[in-house]
BATOR-555146 format. One line per 3 residues: number of its first residue (from 1); their letters; for each residue x, y, z of N, C-alpha, C. Coordinates in Angstrom, 3 decimals. Layout:
N
NUM = a = X Y Z X Y Z X Y Z  ...
END
This chain:
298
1 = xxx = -34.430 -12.067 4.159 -33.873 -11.335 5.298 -34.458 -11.847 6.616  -35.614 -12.147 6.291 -36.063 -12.394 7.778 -35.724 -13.816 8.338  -35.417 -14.879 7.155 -35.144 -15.641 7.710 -33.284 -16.233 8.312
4 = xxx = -32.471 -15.066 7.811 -31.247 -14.609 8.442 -31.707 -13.974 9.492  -32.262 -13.217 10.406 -32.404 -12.960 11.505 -33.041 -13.922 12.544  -34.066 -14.674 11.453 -34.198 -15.946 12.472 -33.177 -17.241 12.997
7 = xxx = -32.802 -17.142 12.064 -31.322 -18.265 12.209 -30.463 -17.250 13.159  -30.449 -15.937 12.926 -29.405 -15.534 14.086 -29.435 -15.482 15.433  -31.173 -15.677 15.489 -31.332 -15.409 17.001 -31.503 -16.527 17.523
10 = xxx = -31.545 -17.815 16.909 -31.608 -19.291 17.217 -30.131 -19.665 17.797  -29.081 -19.025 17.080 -27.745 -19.286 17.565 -26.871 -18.115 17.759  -27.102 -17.054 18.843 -26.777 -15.948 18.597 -25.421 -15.595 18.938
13 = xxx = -24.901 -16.710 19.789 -23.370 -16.424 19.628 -22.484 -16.803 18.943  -22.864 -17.946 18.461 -22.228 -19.061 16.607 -21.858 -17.173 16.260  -23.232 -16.996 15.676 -23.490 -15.798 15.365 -22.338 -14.615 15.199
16 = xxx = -22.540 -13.836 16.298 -21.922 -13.051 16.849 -19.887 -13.571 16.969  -20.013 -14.769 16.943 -18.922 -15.096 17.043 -17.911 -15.572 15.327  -18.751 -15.522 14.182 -18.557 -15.473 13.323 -18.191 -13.959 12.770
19 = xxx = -19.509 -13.367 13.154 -19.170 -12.132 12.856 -17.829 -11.238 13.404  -17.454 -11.144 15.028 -16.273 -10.638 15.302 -14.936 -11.173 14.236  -14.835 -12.501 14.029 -13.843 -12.604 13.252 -13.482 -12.617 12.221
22 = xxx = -15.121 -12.704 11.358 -14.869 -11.686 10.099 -14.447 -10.365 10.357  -14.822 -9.481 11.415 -14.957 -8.113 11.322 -13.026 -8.069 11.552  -12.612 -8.655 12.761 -11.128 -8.660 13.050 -10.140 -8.891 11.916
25 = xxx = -10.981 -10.177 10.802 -9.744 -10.747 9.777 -9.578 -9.483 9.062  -10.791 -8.761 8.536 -11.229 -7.640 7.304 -10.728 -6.472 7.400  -10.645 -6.461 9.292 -9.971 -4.745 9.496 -8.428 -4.984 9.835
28 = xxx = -7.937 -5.815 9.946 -6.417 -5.925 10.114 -6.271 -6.101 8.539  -6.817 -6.676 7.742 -6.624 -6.990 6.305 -5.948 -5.363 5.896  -7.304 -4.768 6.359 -7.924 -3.228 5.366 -6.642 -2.607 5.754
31 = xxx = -6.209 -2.772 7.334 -5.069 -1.746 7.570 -3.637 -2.154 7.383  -3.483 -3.478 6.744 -2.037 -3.538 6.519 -1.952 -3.833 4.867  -3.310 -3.899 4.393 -3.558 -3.569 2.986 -3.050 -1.519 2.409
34 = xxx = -3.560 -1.160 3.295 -3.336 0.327 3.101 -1.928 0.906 3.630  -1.590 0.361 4.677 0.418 0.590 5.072 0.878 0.355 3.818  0.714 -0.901 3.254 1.506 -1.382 2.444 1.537 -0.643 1.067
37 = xxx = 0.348 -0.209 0.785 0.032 0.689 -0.389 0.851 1.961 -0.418  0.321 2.513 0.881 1.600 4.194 1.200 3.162 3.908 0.964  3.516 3.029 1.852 4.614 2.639 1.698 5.308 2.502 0.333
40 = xxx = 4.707 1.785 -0.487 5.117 1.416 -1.491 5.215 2.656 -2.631  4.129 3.807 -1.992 3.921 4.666 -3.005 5.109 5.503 -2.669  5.171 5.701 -1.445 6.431 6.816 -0.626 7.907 6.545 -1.315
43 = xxx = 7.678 4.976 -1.750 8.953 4.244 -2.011 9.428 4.738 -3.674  7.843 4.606 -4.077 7.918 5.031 -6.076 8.723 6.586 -5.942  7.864 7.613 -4.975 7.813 8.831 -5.061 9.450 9.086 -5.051
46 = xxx = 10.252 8.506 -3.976 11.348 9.028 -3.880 12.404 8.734 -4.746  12.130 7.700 -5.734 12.702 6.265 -6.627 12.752 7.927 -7.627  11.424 8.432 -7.701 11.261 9.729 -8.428 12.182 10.794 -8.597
49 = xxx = 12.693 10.872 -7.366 13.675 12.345 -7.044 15.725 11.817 -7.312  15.881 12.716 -7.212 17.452 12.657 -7.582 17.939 11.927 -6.710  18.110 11.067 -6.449 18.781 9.870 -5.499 20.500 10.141 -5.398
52 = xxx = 20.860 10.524 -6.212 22.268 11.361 -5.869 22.468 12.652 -6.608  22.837 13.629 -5.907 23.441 14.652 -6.042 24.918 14.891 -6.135  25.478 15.214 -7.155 26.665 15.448 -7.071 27.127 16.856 -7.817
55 = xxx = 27.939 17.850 -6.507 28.177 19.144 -6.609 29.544 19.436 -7.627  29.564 20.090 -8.545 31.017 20.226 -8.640 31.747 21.138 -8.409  33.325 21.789 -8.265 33.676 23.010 -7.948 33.644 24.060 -8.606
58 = xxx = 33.499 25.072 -8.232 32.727 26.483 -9.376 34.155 26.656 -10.420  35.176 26.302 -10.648 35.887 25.994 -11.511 36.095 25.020 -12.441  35.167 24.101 -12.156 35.533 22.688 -13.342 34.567 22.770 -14.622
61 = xxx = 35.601 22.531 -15.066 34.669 23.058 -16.973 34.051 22.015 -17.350  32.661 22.712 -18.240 31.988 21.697 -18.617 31.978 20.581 -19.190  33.339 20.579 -19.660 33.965 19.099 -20.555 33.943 18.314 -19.736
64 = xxx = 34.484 18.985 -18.284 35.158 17.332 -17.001 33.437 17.217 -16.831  32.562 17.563 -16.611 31.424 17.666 -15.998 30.658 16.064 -17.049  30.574 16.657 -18.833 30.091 16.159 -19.297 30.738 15.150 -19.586
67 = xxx = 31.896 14.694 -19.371 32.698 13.614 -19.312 31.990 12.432 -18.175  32.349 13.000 -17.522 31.301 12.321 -15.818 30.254 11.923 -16.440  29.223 12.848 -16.750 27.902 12.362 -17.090 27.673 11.423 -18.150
70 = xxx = 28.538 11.680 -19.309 28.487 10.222 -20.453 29.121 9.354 -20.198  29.638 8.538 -18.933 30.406 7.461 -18.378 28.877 7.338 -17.632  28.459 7.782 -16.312 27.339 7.166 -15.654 26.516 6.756 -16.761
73 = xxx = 26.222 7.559 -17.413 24.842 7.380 -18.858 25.160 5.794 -19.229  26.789 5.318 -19.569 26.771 4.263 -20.003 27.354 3.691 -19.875  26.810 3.699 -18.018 26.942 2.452 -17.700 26.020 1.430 -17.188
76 = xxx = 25.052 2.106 -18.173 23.589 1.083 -17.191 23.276 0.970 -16.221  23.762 1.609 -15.630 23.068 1.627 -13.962 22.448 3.324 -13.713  22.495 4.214 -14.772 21.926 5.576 -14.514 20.205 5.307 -15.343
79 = xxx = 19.260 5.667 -14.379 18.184 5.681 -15.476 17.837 6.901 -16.342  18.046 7.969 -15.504 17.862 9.509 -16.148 19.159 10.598 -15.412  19.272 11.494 -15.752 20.949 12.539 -15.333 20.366 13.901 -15.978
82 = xxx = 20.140 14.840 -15.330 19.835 15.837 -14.869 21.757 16.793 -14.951  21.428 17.246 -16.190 22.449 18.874 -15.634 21.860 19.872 -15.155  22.568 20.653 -13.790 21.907 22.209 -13.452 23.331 23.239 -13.631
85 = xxx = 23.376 23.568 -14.061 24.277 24.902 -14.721 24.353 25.458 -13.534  25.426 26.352 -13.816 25.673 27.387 -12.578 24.397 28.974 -12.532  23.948 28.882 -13.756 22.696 29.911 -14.228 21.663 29.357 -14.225
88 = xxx = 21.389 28.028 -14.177 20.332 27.245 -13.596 20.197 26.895 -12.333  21.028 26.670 -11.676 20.967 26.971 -10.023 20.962 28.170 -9.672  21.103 29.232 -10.046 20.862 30.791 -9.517 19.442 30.863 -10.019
91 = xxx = 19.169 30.524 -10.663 17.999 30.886 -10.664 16.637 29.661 -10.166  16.822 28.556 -9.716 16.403 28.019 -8.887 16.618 28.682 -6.945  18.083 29.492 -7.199 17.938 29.713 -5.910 17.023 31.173 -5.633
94 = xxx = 17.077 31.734 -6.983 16.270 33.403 -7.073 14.828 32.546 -6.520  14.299 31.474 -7.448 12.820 31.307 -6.930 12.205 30.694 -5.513  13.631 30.303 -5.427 13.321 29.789 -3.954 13.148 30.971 -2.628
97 = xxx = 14.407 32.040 -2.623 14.650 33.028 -1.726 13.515 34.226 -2.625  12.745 33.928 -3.006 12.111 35.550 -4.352 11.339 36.576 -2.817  11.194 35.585 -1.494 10.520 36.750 -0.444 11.497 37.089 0.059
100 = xxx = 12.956 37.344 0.002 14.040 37.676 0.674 15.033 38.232 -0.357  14.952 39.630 -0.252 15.661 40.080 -1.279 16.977 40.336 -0.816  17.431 40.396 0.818 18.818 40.505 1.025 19.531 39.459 0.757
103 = xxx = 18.641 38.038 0.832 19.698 37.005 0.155 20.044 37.170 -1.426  19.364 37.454 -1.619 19.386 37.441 -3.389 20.478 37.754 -3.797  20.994 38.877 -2.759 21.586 40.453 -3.250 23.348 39.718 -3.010
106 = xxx = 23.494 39.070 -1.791 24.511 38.353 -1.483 24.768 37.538 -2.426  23.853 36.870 -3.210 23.991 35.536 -4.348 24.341 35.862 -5.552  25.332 35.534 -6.319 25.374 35.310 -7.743 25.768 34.203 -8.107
109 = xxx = 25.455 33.336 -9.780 25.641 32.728 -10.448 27.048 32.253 -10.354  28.381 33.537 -10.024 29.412 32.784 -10.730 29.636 31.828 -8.956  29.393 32.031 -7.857 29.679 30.708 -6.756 28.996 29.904 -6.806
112 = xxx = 28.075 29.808 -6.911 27.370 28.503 -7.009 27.606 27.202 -8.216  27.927 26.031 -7.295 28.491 25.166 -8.328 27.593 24.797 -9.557  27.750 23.864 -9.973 27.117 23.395 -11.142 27.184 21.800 -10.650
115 = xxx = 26.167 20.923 -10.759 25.752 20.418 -10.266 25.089 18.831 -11.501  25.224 17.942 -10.497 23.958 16.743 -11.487 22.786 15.540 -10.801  21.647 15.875 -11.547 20.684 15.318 -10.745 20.863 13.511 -11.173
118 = xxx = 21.309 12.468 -10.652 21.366 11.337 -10.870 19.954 10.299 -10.301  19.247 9.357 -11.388 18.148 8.698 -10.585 19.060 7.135 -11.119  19.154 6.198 -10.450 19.470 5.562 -10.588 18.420 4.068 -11.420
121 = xxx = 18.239 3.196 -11.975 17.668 1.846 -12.568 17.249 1.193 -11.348  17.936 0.768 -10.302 17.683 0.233 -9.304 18.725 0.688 -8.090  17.816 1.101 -7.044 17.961 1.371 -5.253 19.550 0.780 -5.294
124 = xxx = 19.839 -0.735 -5.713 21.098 -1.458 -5.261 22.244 -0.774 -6.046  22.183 -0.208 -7.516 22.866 0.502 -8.255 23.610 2.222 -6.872  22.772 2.517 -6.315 23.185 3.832 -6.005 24.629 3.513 -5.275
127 = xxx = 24.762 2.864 -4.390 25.873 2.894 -3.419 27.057 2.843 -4.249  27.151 1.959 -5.404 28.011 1.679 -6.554 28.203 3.106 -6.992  27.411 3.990 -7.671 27.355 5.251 -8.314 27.779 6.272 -7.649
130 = xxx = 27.422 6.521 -5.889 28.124 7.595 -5.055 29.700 7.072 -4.635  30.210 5.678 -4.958 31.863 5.730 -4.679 32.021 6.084 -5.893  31.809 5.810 -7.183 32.339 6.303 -8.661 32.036 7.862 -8.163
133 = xxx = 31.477 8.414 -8.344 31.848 10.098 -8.351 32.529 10.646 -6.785  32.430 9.871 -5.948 33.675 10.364 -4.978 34.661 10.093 -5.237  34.918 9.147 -6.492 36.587 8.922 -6.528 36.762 9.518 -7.815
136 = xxx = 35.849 10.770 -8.311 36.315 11.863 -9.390 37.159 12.871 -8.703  37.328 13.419 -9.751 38.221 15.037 -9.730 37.384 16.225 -9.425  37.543 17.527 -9.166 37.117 18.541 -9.174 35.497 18.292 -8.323
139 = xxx = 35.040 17.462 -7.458 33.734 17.322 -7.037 33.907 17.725 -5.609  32.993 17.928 -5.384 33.103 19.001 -3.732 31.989 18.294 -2.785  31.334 18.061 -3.463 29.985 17.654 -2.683 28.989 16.061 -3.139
142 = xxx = 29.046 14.838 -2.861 28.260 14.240 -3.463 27.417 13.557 -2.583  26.174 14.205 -2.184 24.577 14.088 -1.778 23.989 12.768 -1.738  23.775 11.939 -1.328 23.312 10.162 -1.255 22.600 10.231 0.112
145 = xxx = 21.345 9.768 0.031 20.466 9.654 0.934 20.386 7.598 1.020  21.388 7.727 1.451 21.493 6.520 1.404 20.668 5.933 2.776  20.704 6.501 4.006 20.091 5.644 5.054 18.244 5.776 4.512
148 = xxx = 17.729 6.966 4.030 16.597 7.087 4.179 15.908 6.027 3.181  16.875 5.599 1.828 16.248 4.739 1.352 16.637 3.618 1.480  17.752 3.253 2.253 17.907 1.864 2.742 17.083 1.309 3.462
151 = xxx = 16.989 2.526 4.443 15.744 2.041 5.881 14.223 2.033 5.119  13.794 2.220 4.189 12.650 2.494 3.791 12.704 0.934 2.982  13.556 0.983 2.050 13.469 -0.278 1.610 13.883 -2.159 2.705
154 = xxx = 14.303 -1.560 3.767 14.401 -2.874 4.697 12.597 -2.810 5.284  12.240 -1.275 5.618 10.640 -1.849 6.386 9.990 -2.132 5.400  9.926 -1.835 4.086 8.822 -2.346 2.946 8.697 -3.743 2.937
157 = xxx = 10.124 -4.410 3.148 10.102 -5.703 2.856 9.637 -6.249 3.736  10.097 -6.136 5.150 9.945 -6.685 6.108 8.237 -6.681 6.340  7.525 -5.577 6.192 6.441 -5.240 6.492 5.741 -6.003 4.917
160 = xxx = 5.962 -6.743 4.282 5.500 -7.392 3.282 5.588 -8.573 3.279  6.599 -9.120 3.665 6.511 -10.792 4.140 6.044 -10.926 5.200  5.859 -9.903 6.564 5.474 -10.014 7.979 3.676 -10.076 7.455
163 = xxx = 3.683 -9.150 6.322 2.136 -8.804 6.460 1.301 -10.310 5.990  2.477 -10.532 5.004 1.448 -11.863 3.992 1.346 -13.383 4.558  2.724 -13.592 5.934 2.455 -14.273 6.635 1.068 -14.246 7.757
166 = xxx = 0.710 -13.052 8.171 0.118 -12.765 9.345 -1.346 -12.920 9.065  -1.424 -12.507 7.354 -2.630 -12.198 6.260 -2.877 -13.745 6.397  -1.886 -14.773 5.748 -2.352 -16.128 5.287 -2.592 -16.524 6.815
169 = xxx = -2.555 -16.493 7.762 -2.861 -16.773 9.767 -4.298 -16.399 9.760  -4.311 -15.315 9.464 -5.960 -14.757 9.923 -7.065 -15.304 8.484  -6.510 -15.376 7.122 -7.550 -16.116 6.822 -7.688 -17.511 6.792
172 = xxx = -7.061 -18.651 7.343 -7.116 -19.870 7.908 -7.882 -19.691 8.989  -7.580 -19.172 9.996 -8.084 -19.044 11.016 -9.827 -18.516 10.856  -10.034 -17.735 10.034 -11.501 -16.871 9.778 -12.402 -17.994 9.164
175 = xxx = -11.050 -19.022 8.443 -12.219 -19.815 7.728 -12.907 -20.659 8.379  -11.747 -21.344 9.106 -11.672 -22.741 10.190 -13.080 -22.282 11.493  -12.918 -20.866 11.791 -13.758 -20.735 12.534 -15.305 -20.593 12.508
178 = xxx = -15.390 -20.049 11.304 -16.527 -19.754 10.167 -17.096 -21.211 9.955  -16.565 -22.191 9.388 -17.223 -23.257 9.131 -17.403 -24.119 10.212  -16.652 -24.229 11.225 -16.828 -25.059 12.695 -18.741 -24.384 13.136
181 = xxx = -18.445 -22.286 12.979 -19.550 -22.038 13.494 -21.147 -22.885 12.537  -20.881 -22.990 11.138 -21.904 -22.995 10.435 -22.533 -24.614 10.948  -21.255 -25.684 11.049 -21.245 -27.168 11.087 -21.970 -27.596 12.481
184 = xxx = -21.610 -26.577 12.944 -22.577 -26.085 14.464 -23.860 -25.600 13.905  -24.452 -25.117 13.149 -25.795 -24.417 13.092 -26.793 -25.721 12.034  -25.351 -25.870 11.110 -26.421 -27.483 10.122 -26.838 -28.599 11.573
187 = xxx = -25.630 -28.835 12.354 -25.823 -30.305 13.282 -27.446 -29.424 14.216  -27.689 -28.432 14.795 -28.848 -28.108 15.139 -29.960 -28.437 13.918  -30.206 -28.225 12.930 -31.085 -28.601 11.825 -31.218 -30.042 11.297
190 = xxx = -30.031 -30.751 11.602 -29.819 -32.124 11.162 -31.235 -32.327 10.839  -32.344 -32.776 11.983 -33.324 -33.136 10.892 -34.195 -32.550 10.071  -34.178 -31.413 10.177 -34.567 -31.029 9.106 -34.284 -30.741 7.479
193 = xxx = -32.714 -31.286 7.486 -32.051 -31.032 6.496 -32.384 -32.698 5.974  -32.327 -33.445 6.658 -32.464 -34.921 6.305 -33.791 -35.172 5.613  -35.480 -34.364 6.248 -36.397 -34.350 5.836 -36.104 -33.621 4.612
196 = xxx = -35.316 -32.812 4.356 -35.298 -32.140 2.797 -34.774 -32.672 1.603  -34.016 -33.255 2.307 -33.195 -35.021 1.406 -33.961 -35.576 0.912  -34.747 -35.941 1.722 -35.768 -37.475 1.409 -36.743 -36.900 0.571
199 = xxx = -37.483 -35.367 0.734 -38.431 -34.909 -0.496 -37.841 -34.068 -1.287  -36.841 -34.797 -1.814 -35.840 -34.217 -3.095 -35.411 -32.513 -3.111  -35.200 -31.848 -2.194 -34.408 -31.171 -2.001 -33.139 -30.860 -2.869
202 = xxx = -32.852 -29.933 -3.769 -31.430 -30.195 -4.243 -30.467 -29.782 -3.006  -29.233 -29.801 -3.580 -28.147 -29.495 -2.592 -27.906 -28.112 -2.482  -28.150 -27.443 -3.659 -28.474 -26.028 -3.553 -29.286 -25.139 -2.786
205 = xxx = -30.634 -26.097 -2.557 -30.971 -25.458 -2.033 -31.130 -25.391 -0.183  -30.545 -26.373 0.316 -30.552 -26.655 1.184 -29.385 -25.876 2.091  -27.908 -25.736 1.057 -27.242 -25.062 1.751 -27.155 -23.186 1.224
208 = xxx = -28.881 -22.837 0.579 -28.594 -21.578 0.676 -28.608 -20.568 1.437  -29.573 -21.041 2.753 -29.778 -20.140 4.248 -28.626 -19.834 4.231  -27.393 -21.007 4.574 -26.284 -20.880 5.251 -25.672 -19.479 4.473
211 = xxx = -25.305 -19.847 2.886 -24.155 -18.879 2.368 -24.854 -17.441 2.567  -26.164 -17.377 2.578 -26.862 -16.175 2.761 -26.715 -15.528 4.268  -26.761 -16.433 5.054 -26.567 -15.520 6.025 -24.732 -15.173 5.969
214 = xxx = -24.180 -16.373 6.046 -22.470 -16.035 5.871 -22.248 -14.772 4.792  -22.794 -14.326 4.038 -22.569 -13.463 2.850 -23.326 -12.244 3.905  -24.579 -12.258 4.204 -25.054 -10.944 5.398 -23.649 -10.650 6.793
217 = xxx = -23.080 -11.491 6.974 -22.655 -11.505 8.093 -21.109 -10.858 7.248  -20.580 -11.461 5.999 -19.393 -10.495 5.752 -19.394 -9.841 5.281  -20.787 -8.671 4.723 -20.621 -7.683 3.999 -20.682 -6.928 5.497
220 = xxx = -21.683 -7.108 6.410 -21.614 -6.549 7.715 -20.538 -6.027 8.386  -19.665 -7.009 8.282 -18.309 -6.995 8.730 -17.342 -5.973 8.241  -17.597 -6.309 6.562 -17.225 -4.871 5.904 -17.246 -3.949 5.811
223 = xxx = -18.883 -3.614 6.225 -19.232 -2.128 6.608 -18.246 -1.341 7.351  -18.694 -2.282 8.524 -17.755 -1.819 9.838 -16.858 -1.622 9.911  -15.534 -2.350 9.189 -14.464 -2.353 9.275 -14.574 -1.338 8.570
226 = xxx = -14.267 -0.692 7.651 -14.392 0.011 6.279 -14.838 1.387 6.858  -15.832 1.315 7.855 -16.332 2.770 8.738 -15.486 2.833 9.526  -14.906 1.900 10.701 -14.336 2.417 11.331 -12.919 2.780 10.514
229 = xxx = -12.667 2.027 9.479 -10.710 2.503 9.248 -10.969 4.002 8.261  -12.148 4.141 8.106 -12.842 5.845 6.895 -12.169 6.374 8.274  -12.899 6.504 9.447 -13.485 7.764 10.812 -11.729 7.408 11.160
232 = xxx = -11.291 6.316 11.244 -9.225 6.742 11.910 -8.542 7.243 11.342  -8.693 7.346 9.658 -8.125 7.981 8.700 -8.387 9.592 8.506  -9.664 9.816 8.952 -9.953 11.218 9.001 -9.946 11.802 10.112
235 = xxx = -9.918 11.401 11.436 -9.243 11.193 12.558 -7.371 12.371 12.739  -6.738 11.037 11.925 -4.964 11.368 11.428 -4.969 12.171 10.507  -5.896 12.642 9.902 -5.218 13.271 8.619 -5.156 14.762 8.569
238 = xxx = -4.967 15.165 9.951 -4.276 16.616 9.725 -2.892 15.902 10.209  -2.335 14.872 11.066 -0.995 14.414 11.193 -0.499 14.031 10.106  -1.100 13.125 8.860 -0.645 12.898 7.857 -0.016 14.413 6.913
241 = xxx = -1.216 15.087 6.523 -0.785 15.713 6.268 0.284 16.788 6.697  0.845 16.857 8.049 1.968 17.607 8.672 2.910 16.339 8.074  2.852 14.725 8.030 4.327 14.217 7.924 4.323 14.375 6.620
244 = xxx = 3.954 14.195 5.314 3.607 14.268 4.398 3.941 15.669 3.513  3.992 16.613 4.608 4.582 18.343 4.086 4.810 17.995 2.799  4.911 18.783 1.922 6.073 18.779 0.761 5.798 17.778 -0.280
247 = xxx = 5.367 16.433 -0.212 4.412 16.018 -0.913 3.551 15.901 -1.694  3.035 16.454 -3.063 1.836 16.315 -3.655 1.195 15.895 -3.698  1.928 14.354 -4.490 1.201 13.512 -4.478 1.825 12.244 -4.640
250 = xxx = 0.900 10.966 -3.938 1.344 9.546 -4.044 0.720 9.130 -4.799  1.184 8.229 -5.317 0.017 7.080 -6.535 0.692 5.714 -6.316  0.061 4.889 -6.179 0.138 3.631 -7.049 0.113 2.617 -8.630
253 = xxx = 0.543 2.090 -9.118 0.452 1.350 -10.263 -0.821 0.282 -10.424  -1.908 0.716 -10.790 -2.626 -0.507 -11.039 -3.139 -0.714 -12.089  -2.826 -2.179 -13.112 -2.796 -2.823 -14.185 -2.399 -0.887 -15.152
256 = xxx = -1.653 -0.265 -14.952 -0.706 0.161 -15.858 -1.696 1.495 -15.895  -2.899 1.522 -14.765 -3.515 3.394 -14.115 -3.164 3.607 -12.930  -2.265 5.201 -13.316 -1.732 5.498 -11.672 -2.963 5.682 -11.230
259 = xxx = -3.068 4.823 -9.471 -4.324 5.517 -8.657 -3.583 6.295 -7.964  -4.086 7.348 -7.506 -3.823 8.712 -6.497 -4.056 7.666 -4.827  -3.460 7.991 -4.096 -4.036 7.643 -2.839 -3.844 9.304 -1.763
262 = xxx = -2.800 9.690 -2.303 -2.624 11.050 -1.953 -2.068 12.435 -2.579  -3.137 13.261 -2.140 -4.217 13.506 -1.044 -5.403 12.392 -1.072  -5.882 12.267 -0.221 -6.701 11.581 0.122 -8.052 11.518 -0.273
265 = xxx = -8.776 10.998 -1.700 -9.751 11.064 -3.008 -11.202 10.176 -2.437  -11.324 10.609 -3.192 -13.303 9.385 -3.111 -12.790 8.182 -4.028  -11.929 8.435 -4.952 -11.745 7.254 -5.914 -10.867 6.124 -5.161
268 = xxx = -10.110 6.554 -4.113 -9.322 5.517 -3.998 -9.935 4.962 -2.603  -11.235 5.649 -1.702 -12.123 5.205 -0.991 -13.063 4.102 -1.113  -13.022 4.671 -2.719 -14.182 3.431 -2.949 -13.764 2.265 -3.529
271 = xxx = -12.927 2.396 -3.820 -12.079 0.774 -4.616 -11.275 0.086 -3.391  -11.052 0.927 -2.525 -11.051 0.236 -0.660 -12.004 -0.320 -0.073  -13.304 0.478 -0.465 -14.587 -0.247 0.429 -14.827 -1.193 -0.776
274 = xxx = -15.047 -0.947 -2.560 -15.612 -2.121 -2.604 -14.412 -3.785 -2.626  -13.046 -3.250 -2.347 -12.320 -4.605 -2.151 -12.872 -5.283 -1.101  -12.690 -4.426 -0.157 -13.314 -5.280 1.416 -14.381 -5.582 1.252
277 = xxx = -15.275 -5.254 0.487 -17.030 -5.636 0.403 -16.285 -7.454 -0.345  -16.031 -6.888 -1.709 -15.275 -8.178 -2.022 -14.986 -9.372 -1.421  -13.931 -8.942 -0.697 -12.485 -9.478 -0.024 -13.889 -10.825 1.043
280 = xxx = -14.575 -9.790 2.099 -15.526 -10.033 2.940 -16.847 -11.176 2.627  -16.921 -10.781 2.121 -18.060 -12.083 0.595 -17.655 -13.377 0.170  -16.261 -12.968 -0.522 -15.685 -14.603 -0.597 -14.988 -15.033 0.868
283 = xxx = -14.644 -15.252 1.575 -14.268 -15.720 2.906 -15.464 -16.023 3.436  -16.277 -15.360 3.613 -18.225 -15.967 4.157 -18.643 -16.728 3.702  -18.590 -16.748 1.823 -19.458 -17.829 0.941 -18.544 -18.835 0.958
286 = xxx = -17.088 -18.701 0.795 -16.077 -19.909 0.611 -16.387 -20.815 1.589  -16.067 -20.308 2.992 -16.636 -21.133 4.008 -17.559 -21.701 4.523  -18.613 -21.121 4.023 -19.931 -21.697 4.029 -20.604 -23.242 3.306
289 = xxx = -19.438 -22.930 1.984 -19.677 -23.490 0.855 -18.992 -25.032 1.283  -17.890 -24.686 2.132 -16.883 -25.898 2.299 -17.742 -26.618 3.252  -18.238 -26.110 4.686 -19.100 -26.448 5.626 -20.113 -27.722 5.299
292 = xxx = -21.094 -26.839 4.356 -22.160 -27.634 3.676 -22.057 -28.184 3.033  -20.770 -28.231 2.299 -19.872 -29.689 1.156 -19.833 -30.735 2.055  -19.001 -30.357 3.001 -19.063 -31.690 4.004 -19.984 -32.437 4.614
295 = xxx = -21.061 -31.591 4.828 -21.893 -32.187 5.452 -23.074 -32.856 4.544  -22.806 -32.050 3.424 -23.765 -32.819 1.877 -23.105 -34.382 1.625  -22.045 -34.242 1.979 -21.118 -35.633 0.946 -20.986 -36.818 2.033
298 = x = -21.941 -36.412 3.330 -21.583 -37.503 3.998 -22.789 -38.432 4.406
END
C-alpha cells in the first residue's frame, strides 16, 4: 500500500487522471447496465399480463366463445388463453368494488360480458391476433395495448444497441487512456526498470507496482461509482415507487434464477457492486498488463 501512494504522489495527475476515467467508464457502465435491466424486466412483466382482451356480447353462447378460443389455441401464435365467465367477472368485479356497496347493488352477473384473457408467443404475433377477433361475430370489445408495447419494445432496442455502442466507446477509450497514463509512469522509471533487467528481475515482477496500483485505482473507482449510483437510487425511490404503483414485482432471468430487482433487495445490490468491483479490476489490470507488455517486449 504504501508503495501505491508513493507512486501516486510522484505522478499525481497520470494519477488522478486515470482514476476520473475509470470512475466515468464504471458509472455510465453501472447506469445503463441497470436501465437496461428494468427495462427488460418491465418488458417480461407485461409479456406476463393479457396482451389482448377480447369482450364478448352478454348473449353469445359458450360454443361461439369456445370455438374462438380452440382456433387461437391452434394456431401457434397463442401461448396461454384465459376464459372469464360472466360469474367470474362478477365476481372479480364484487372484489374489486367490496368498499362500495352501492355499486355492487347496481351490478349483476347476467350484463357483464364474458370475456378472454389472450398472452401471445411473441409481441409480433399480437397485431395478427387483435384483426382475427375483430373480424369475429358477436365481440363487442377487443382490448390491445398495442402502442404501450410497441413503444416499449422500439426503446428497449434502441436503448440496447445505443447502449453497447456507447459501452464498446468508453471502454476503448478507458483503456487507451489507462495505458498511455501507465507508459507515462514506466518512461519516468526507465532506469530503474532497466537496472532490474540487468539483475535478473523477472517480468513479473517488475510490472507488479503497475497492475497493483491500476487494480487500487479501479476498485476505487468502483466504490464510488457504486456509492454514488446506491445514494441516486435511494434518492428516486419514493418516485419509482409512485411510477411503478401496481407493480409487485420485477425480476430478471439469470442462468435460469429469477433475480428480483423490484422492490428494491440487498441481493440484487450486491451482485451490482460486486459486478462493478469486477467489471473495474479487469479494465485496470487488462491495461496495465498491455502497457507493461509493451514496454517488456521492446
Amino acid at each position: 500500500m504504501k508503495e501505491i501512494w508513493t507512486s501516486i504522489r510522484r505522478t499525481p495527475y497520470q494519477s488522478l487522471s486515470a482514476f476520473l476515467i475509470l470512475f466515468f467508464t464504471l458509472f455510465l457502465s453501472l447506469m445503463l447496465f441497470v436501465s437496461l435491466t428494468f427495462l427488460n424486466s418491465i418488458l417480461s412483466y407485461l409479456e406476463t399480463k393479457p396482451q389482448v382482451t377480447v369482450y364478448f356480447q352478454t348473449k353469445t353462447p359458450e360454443t361461439q366463445i369456445f370455438k374462438v378460443r380452440d382456433e387461437l389455441m391452434n394456431s401457434g401464435k397463442v401461448l396461454n388463453l384465459k376464459y372469464i365467465s360472466k360469474n367470474e367477472a362478477f365476481n372479480i368485479y364484487k372484489q374489486l368494488n367490496k368498499d362500495n356497496p352501492l355499486l355492487l347493488e347496481m351490478v349483476s352477473a347476467d350484463i357483464l360480458p364474458p370475456s378472454l384473457e389472450i398472452y401471445a408467443k411473441k409481441p409480433i404475433f399480437l397485431p395478427e391476433i387483435a384483426e382475427y377477433l375483430k373480424k369475429q361475430g358477436d365481440i363487442d370489445e377487443v382490448q390491445y395495448e398495442k402502442d404501450i408495447i410497441d413503444k416499449l419494445l422500439i426503446l428497449t432496442n434502441t436503448i440496447r444497441r445505443t447502449s453497447l455502442i456507447f459501452f464498446s466507446y468508453l471502454i476503448i477509450m478507458s483503456i487507451l487512456v489507462l495505458i498511455t497514463m501507465i507508459l507515462f509512469k514506466i518512461a519516468l522509471k526507465e532506469s530503474e526498470i532497466t537496472l532490474l533487467r540487468l539483475i535478473g528481475a523477472t517480468n513479473f515482477y517488475i510490472r507488479k507496482p503497475y497492475i497493483t496500483e491500476s487494480l487500487f485505482l479501479g476498485i476505487t473507482a468502483s466504490v464510488l461509482s457504486f456509492g454514488i449510483f446506491a445514494l441516486l437510487v435511494l434518492y428516486f425511490n419514493p418516485f419509482l415507487q409512485s411510477y411503478l404503483k401496481g407493480i409487485t414485482t420485477l425480476s430478471v432471468d439469470v442462468f435460469n434464477y429469477q433475480l428480483i430487482i423490484w422492490p428494491l433487495n440487498y441481493i440484487f445490490f450486491t451482485i451490482v457492486f460486486i459486478s462493478t468491483l469486477i467489471f473495474g479490476a479487469i479494465i485496470a489490470s487488462a491495461a496495465s498488463y498491455i502497457a507493461t507488455n509493451k514496454y517488456l517486449k521492446v
